[in-house]
FINU-835922 format. One line per 4 residues: number of its first residue (from 1); their letters; for each residue x negated, y, z of N, C-alpha, C. Coordinates in steps of 0.001 Angstrom, whole numbers. Each point is the difference from the previous one (the first is absolute). Layout:
BEGIN
NUM = a = X:Y:Z:X:Y:Z:X:Y:Z; ... .
end
This chain:
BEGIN
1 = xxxx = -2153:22358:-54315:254:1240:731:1474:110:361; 1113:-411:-891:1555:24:-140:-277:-392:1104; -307:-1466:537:465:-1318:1015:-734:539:1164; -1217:752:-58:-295:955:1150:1029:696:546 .
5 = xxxx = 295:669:-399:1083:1003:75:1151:-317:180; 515:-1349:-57:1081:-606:-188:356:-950:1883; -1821:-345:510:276:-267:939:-317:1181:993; -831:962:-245:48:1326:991:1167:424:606 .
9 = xxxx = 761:400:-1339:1344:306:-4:851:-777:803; 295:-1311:175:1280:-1227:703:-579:-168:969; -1510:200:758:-133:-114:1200:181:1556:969; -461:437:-868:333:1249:1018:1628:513:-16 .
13 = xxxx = 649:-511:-1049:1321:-129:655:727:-1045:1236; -584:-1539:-174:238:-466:778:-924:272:1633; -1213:450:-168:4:937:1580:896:1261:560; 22:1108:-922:1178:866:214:1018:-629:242 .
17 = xxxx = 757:-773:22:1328:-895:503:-269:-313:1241; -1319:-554:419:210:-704:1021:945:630:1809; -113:1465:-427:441:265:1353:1978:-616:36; 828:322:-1197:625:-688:-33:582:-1675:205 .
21 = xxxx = -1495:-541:176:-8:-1255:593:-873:-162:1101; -215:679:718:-390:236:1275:69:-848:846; 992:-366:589:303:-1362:842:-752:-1328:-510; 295:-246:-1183:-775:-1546:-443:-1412:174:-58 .
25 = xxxx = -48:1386:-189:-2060:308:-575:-468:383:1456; 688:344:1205:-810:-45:1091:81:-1110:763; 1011:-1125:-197:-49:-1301:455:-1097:-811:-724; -74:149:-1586:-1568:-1008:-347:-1382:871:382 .
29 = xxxx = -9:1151:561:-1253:139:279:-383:-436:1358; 1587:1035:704:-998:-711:1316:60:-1691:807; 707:-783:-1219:-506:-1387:195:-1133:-865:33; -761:1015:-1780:-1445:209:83:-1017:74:620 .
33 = xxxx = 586:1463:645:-497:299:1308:-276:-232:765; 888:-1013:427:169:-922:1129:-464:-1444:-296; -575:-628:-1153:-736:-1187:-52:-1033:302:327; -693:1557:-1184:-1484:-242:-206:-156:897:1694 .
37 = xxxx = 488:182:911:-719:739:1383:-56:-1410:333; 798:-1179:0:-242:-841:675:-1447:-847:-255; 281:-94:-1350:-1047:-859:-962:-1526:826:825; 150:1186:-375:-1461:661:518:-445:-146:1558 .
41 = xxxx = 1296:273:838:-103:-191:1056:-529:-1129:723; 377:-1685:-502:-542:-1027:396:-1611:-67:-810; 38:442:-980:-1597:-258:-721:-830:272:892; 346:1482:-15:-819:886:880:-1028:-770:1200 .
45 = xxxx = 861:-616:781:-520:-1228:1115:-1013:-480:-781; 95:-605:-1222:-1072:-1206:-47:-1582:1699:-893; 880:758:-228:-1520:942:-769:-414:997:1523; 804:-108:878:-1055:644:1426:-755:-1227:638 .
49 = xxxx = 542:-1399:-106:-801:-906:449:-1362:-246:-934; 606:-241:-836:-1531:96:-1205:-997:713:707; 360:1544:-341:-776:1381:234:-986:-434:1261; 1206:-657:1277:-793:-162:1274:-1324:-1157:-170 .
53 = xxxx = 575:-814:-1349:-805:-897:-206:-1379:17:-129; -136:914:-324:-1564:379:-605:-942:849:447; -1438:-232:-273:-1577:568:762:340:1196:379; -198:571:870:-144:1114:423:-1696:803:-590 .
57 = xxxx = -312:237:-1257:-973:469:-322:-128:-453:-1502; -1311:-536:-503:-518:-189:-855:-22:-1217:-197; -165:-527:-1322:120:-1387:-242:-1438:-758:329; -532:11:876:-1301:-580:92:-92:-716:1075 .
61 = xxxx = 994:-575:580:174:-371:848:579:-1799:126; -915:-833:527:194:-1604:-305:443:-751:1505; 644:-585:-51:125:-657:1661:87:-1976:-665; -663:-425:1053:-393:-1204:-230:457:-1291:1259 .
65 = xxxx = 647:-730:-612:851:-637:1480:-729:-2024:-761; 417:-1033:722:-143:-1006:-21:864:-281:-1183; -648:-817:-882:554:-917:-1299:1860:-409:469; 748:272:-1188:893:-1000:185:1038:674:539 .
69 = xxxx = -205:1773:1010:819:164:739:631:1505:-576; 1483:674:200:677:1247:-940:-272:448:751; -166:265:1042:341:1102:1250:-1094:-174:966; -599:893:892:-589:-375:1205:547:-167:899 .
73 = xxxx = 1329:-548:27:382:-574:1786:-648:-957:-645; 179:-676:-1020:-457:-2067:144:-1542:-425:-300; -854:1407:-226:-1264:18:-180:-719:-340:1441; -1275:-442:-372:-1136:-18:483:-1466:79:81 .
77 = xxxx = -460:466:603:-1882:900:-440:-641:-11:1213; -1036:-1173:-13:-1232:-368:1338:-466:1376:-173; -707:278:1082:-1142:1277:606:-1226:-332:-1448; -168:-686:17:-1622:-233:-774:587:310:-1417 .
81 = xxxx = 918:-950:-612:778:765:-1323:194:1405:-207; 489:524:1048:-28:1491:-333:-660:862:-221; -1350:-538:691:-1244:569:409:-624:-304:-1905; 301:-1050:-252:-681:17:-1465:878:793:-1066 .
85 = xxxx = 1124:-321:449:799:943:-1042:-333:1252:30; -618:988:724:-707:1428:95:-1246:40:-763; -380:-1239:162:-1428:84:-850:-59:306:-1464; 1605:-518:-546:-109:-399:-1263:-465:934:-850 .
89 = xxxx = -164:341:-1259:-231:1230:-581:993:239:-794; 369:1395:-529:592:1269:-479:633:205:1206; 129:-21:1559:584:755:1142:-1134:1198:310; 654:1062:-16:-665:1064:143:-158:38:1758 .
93 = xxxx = -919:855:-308:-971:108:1623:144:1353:86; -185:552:1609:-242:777:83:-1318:272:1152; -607:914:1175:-1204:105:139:77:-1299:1103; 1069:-875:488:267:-173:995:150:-1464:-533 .
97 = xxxx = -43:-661:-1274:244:-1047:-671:1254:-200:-661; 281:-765:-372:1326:-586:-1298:979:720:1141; 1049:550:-1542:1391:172:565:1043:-866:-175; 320:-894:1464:770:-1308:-341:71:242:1744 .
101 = xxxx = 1454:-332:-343:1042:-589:1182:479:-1394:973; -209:-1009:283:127:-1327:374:1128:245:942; 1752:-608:-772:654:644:718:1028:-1066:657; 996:411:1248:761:-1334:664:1519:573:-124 .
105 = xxxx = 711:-870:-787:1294:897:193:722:-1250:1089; 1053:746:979:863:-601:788:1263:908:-332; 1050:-475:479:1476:853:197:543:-202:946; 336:1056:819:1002:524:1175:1362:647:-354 .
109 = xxxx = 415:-287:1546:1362:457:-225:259:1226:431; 479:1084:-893:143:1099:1154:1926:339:-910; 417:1206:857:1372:-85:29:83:1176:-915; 609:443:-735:437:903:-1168:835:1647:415 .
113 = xxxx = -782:719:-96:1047:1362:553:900:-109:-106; 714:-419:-1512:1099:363:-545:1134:-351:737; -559:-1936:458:1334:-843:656:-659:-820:968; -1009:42:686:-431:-602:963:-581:-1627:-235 .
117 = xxxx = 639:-305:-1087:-433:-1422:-524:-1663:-364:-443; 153:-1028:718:-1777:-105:-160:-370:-716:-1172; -1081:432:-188:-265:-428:-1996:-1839:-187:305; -493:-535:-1215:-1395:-786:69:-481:1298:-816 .
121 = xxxx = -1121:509:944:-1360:1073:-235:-970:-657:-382; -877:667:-1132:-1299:-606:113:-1092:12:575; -638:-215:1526:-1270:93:596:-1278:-433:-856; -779:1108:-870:-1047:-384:-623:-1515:-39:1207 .
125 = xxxx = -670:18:-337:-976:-195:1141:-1348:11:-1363; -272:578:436:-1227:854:-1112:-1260:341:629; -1219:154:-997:-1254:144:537:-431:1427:-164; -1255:602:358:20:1488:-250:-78:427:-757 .
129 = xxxx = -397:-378:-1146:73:719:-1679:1265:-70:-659; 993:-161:1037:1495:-359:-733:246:1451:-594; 157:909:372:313:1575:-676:-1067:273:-1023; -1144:-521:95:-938:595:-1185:88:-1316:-1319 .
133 = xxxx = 323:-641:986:560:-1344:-1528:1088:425:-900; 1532:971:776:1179:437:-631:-305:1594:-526; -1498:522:100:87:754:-456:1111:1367:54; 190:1021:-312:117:1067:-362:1642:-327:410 .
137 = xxxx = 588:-1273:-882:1567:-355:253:440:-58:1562; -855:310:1166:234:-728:1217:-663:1073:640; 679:470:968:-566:1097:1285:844:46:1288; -509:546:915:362:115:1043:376:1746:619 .
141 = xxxx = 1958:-184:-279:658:1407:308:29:624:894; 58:-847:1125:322:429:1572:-936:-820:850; -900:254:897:-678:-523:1152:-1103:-588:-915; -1125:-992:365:-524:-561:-337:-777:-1523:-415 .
145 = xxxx = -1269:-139:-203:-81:-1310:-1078:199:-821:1376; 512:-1746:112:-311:-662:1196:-1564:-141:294; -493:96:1296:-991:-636:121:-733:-1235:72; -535:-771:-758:-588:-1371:-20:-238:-118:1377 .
149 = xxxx = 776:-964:179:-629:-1518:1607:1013:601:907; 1158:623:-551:1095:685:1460:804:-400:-940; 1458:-189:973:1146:-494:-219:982:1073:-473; -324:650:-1199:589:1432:-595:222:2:-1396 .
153 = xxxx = 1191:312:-82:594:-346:-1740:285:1472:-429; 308:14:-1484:326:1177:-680:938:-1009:-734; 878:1351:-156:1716:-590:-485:42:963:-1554; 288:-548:-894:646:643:-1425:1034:668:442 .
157 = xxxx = 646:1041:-753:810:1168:46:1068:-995:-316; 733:-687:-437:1072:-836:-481:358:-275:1504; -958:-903:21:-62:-1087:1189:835:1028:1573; -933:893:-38:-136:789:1269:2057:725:-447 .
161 = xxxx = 159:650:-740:1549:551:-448:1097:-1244:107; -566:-1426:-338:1448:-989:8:-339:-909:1212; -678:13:732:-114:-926:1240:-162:544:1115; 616:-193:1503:-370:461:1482:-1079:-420:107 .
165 = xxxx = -757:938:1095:-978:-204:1000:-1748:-200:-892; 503:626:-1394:-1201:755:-372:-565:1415:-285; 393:419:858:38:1362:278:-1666:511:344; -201:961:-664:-1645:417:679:-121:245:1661 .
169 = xxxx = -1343:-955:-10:166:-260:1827:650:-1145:859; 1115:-1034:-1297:1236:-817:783:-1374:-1464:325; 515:-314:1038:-587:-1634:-76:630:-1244:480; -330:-859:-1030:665:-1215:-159:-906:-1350:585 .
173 = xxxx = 848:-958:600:-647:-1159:-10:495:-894:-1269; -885:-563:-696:-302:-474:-973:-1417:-1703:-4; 978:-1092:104:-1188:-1285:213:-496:401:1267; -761:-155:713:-907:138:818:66:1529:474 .
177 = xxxx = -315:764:-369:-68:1486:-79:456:851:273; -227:1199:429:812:1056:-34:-701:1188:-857; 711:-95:-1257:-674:1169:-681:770:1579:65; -862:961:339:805:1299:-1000:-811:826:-1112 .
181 = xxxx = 1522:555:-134:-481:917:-1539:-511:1154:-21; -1186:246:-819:-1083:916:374:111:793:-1375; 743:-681:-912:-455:807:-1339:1607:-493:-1157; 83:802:-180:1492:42:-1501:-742:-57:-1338 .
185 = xxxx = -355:-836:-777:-519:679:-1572:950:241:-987; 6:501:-1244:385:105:-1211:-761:-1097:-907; 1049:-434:-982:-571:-927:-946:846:352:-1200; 508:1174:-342:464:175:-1073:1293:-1199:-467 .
189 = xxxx = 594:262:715:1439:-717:485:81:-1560:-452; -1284:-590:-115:70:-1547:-518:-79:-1000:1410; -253:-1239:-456:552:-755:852:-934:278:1279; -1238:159:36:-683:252:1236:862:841:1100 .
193 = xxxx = 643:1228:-101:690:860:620:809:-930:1032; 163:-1104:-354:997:-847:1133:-792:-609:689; -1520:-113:-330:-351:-1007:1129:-594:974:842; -726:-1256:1575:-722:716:881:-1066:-804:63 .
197 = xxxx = -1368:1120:215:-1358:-742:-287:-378:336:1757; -959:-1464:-130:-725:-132:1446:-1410:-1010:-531; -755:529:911:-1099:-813:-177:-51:-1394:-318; -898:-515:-870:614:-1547:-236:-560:-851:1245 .
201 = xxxx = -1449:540:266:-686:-744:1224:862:198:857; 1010:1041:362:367:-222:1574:1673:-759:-302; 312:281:-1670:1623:-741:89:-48:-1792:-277; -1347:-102:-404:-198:-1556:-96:167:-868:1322 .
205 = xxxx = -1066:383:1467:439:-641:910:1674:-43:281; 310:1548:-346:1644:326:1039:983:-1375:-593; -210:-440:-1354:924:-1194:-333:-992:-1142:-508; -846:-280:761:-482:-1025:-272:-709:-845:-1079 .
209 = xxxx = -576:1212:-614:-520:-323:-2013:-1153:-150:236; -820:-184:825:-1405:-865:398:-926:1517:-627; -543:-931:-1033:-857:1284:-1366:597:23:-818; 1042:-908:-724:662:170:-1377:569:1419:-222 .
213 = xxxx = -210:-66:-1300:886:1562:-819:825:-505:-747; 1331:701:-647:327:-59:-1328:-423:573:-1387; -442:779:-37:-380:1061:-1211:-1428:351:264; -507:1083:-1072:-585:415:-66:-631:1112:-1233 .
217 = xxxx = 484:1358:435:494:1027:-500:-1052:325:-652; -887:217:-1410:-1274:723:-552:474:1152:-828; -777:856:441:299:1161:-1276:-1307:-318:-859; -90:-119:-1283:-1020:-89:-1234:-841:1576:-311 .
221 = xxxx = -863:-442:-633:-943:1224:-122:1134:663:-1270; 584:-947:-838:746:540:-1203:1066:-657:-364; 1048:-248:-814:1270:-1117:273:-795:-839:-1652; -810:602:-693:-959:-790:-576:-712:-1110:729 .
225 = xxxx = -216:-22:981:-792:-1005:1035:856:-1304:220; 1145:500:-169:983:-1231:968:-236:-1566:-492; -462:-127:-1501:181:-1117:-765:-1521:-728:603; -766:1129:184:-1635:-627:552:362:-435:1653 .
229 = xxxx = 489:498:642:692:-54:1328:613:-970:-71; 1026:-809:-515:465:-1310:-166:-788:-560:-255; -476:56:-1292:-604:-1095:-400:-1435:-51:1219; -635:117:516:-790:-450:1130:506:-210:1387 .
233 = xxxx = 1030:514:68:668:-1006:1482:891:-1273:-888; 561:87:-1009:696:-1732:-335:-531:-959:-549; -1436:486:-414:-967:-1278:-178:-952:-622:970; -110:529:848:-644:-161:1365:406:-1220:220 .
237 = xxxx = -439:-986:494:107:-1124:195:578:25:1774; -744:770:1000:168:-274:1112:1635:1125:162; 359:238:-846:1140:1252:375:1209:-257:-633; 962:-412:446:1644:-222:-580:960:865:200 .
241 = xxxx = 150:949:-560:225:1279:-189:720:462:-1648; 957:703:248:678:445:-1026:-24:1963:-105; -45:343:-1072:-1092:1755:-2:1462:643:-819; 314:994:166:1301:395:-261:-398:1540:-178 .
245 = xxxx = 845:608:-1173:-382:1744:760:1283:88:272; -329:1262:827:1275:384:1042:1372:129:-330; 33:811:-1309:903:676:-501:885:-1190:-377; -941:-1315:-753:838:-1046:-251:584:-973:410 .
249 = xxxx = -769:-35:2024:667:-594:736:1262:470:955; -215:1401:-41:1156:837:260:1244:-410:-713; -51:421:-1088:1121:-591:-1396:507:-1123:214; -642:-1179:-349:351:-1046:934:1244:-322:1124 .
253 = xxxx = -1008:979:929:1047:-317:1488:1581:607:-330; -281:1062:-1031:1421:661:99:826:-663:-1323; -661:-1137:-31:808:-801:-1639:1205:-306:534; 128:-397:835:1120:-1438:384:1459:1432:243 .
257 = xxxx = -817:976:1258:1706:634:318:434:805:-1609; -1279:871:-302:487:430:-1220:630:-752:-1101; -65:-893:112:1191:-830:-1191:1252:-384:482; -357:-49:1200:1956:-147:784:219:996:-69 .
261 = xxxx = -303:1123:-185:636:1917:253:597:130:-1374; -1149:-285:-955:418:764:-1316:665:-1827:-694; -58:-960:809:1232:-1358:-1042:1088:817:916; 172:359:1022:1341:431:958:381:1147:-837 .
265 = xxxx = -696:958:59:352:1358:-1169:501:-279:-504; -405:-399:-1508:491:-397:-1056:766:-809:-282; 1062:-571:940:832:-1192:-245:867:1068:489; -284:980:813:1423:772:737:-12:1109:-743 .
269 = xxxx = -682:631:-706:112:1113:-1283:749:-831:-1499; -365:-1475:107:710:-636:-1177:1541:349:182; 347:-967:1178:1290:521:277:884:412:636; -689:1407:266:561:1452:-76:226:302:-1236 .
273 = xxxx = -1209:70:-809:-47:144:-1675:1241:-222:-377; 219:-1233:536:1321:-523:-1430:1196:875:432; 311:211:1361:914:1076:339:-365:923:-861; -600:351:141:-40:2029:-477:-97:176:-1629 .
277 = xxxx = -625:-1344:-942:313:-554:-874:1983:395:-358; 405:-760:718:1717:-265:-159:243:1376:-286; -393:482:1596:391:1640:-90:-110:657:-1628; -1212:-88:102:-476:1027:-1493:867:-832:-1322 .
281 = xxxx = 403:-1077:-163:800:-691:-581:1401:1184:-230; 606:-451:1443:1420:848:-107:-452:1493:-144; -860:419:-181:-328:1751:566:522:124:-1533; -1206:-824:-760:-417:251:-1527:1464:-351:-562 .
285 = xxxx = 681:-1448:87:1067:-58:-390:1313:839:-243; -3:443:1576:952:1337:591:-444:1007:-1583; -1425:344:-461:-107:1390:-809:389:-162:-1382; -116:-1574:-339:149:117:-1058:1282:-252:83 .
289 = xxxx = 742:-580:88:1655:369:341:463:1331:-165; -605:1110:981:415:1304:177:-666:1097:-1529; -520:-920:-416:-970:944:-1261:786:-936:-1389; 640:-686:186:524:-596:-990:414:707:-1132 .
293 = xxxx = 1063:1252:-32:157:918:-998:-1439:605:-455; -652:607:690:-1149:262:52:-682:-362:-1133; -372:-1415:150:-1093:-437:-409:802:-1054:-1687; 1355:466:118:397:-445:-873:304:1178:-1181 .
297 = xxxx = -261:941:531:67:1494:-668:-1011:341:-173; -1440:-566:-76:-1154:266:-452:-564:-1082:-558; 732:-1112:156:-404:-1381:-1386:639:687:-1430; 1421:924:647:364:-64:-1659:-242:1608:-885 .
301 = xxxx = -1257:779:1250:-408:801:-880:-1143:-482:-53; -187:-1157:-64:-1326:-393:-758:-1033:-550:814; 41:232:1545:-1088:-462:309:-126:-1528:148; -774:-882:275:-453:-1164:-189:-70:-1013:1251 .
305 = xxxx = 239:-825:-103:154:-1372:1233:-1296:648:922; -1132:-247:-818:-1611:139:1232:-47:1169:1005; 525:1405:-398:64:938:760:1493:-19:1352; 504:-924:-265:1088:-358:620:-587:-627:1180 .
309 = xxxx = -384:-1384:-853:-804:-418:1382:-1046:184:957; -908:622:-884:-1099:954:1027:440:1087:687; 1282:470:-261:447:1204:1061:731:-608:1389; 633:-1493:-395:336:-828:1451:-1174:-171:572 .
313 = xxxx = -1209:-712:-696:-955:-632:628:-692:1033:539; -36:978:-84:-595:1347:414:502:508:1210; 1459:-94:-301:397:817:1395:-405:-1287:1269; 327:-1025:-271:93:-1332:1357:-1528:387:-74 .
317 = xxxx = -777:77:-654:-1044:357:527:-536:790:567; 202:1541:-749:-67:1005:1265:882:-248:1032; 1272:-592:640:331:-85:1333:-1043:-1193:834; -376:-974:-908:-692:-471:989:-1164:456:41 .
321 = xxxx = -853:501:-688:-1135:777:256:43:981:1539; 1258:1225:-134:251:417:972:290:-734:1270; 651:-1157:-309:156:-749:1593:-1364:-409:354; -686:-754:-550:-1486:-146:257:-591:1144:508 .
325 = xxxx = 230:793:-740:-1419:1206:1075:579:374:1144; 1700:-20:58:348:526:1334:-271:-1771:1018; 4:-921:-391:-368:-1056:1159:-1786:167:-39; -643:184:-836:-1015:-60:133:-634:1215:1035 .
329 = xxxx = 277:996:-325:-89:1065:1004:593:-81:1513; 1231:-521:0:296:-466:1487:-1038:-1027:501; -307:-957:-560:-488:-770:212:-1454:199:663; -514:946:-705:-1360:767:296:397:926:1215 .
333 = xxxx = 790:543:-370:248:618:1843:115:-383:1040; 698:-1488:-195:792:-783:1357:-1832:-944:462; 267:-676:-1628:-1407:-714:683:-1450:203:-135; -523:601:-604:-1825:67:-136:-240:937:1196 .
337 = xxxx = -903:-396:386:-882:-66:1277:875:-630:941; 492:-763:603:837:-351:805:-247:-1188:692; -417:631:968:-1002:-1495:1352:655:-1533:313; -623:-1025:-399:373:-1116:809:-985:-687:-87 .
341 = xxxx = 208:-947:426:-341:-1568:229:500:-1186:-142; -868:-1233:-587:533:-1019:-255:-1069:-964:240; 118:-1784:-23:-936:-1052:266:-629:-68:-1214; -1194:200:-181:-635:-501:-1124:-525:-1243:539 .
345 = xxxx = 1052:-1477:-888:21:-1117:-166:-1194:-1249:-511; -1410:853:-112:-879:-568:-203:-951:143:1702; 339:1052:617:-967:-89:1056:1086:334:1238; 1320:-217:-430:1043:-140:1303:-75:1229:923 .
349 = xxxx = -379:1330:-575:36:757:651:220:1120:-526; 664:1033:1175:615:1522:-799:-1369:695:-684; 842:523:-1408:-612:1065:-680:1205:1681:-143; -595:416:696:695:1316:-380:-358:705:-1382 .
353 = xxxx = 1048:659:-820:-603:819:-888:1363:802:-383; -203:653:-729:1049:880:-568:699:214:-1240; 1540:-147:69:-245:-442:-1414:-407:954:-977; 203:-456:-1370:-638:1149:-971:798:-695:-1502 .
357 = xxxx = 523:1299:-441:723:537:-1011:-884:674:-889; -499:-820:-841:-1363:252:-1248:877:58:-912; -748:1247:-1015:629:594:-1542:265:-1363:-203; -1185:-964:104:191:-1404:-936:1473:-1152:12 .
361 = xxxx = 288:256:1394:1558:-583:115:1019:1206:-24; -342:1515:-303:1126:724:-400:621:-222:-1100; -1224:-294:-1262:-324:-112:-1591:1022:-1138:109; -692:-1131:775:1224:-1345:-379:1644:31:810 .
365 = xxxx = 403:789:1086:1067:268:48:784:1024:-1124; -610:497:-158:291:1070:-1444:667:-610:-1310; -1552:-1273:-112:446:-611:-1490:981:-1498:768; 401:314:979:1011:-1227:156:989:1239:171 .
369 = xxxx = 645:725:466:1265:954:-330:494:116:-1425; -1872:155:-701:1020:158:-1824:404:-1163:-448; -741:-1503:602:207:-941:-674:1774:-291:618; 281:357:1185:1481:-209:264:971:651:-1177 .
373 = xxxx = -698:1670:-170:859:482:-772:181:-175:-1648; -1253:-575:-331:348:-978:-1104:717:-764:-667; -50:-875:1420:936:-1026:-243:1863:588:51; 43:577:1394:1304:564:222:128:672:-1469 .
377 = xxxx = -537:764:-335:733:971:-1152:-211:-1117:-1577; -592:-1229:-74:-548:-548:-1765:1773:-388:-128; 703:-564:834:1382:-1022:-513:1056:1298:-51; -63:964:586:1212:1068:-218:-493:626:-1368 .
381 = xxxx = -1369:261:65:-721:596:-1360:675:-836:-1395; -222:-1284:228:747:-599:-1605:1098:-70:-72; 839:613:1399:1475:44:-302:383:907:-970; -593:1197:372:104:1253:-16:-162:-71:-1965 .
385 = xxxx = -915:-299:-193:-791:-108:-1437:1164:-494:-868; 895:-1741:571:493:-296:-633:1695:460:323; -16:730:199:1343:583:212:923:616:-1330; 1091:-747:-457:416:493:-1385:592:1302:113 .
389 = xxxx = -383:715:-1163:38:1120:58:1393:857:63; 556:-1025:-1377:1727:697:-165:908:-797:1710; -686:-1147:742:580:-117:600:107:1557:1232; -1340:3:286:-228:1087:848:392:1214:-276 .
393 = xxxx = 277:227:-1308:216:1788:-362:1843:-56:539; 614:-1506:-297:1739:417:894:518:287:1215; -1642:6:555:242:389:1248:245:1310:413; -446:972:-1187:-317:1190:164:1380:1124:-128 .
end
């Protein structure tokens, strides 16, 4: 209870001081400050790309491309394959037959509001159960569905906000074609939102894909089904085909940039770190210097080395605690929700999404601020401890 009382007491003196050291204690925070906004700020990129990464709905959802291949640009799927892949069982039906998609992706170029620079769109080309395959995650905001066997696309809300000349009503020549846009959907801000869907029968002639597909989109009666759903399209003898659910081929695609975002992060929060580290070094150093009588006038009424040092390690910690929430909070202001675009490097084409500033990377900018102030305040802390006493009291 004494040694309770012993460190209550030496820290809340060494916070009451601090305005007297003002200058050094607002230089280690907002150094803090200024790593972890950064640290959060670049994450952020790779946890809104994630976010964009994934199903727009429920997990019941399987897409099935040719053996061997990550992505559907390098896939391939005959007319008659696809046609069996609907047959398979656990794909749920509805009055109209199986809900499954047989789908063609291509990419175009269109030019970017922001800077006019032209960047790779995704032209999906889809069959008519494509909205009742995405379910509930997928609708149509403005105008309406395209009509099968006409040259008429619907554009994602992403897509339609970061690119010219998809405007409701705009029309484009595209391969062969001249399509316009009849319909805007929502997809709950994932990667669909960037592409534009057109019939697959009429976008197959426009570039020359004979009957071939790449994919082929099933929603399952249950995400219990999926393992019965593989397993009868990959034992099939006449079918070479690889069965994926969505969510995990999504993940996937966004492996490669998300590890350059958060290896890039984290090498530039390291060292920043070690800066703001130094800082909290001299901050802490600077106090125990200035507390020297101090703390040498309460060793020799008795109090004890441990409360000494937990009142340094305390304060570098509450300043960096405080610098953390103030970068973390900027950080959340400047960046979550905040529109762009970038190449997702598995299918060479823009994904828009937004970034996003999750509790889950607040928590770890947080516990990387205390771990700075840890460190900054542990080497002034054993100064402090071992500081002789009769030397320090001649100062007085």
């Amino acid at each position: 209870m004494n040694f309770l009382l012993q460190v209550w007491s030496i820290i809340g003196v060494s916070l009451r001081t601090l305005p007297a050291r003002k200058g050094a204690a607002l230089a280690t925070v907002f150094g803090v400050a200024g790593v972890v906004a950064v640290f959060v700020g670049v994450l952020s990129i790779g946890e809104g790309f994630r976010a964009a990464m994934r199903p727009a709905g429920a997990n019941d959802m399987a897409i099935v491309m040719r053996s061997g291949n990550d992505s559907e640009m390098m896939s391939g799927i005959g007319r008659e394959s696809t046609e069996k892949i609907k047959q398979a069982p656990g794909i749920a039906r509805d009055a109209d037959g199986p809900l499954a998609s047989a789908e063609l992706f291509v990419v175009i170029d269109l030019p970017k509001r922001s800077t006019g620079t032209e960047a790779n769109v995704p032209l999906r080309g889809v069959q008519a159960k494509a909205l009742a395959v995405r379910g509930a995650g997928l609708k149509i905001v403005e105008g309406r569905m395209l009509a099968p066997g006409t040259s008429e696309v619907i554009v994602g809300r992403a897509a339609a906000r970061e690119f010219t000349g998809l405007d409701l009503g705009a029309t484009n020549r595209w391969g062969k074609n001249d399509w316009k846009v009849v319909g805007i959907f929502d997809a709950q801000g994932t990667v669909a939102e960037t592409e534009i869907w057109a019939d697959v029968a009429v976008l197959q002639p426009a570039y020359n894909r004979g009957s071939f597909y790449q994919s082929v989109r099933a929603r399952l009666d249950s995400p219990a089904s999926f393992q019965k759903f593989k397993d009868a399209l990959t034992t099939d003898p006449g079918l070479d085909v690889q069965v994926q659910r969505e969510s995990e081929y999504l993940a996937s695609q966004s492996q490669l940039l998300s590890q350059i975002v958060n290896g890039l992060g984290t090498i530039i929060a390291l060292l920043m770190g070690v800066g703001a580290v130094f800082g909290a070094l001299n901050t802490m150093y600077s106090a125990v210097a200035a507390r020297t009588r101090e703390i040498a006038t309460l060793r020799a009424l008795g109090f004890s080395r441990v409360p000494v040092v937990v009142s340094v390690l305390a304060e570098s910690l509450f300043l960096a605690a405080l610098g953390g929430a103030i970068g973390a909070g900027l950080a959340y202001l400047a960046f979550n929700g905040y529109q762009a675009a970038t190449i997702n490097w598995q299918s060479f084409s823009q994904v828009a999404f937004a970034f996003a500033v999750t509790p889950r990377l607040l928590a770890v900018a947080i516990a990387y601020a205390l771990v700075m102030g840890l460190v900054g305040g542990f080497f002034p802390a054993i100064r402090a401890a071992r500081l002789p006493i009769a030397t320090a009291l001649r100062e007085l």
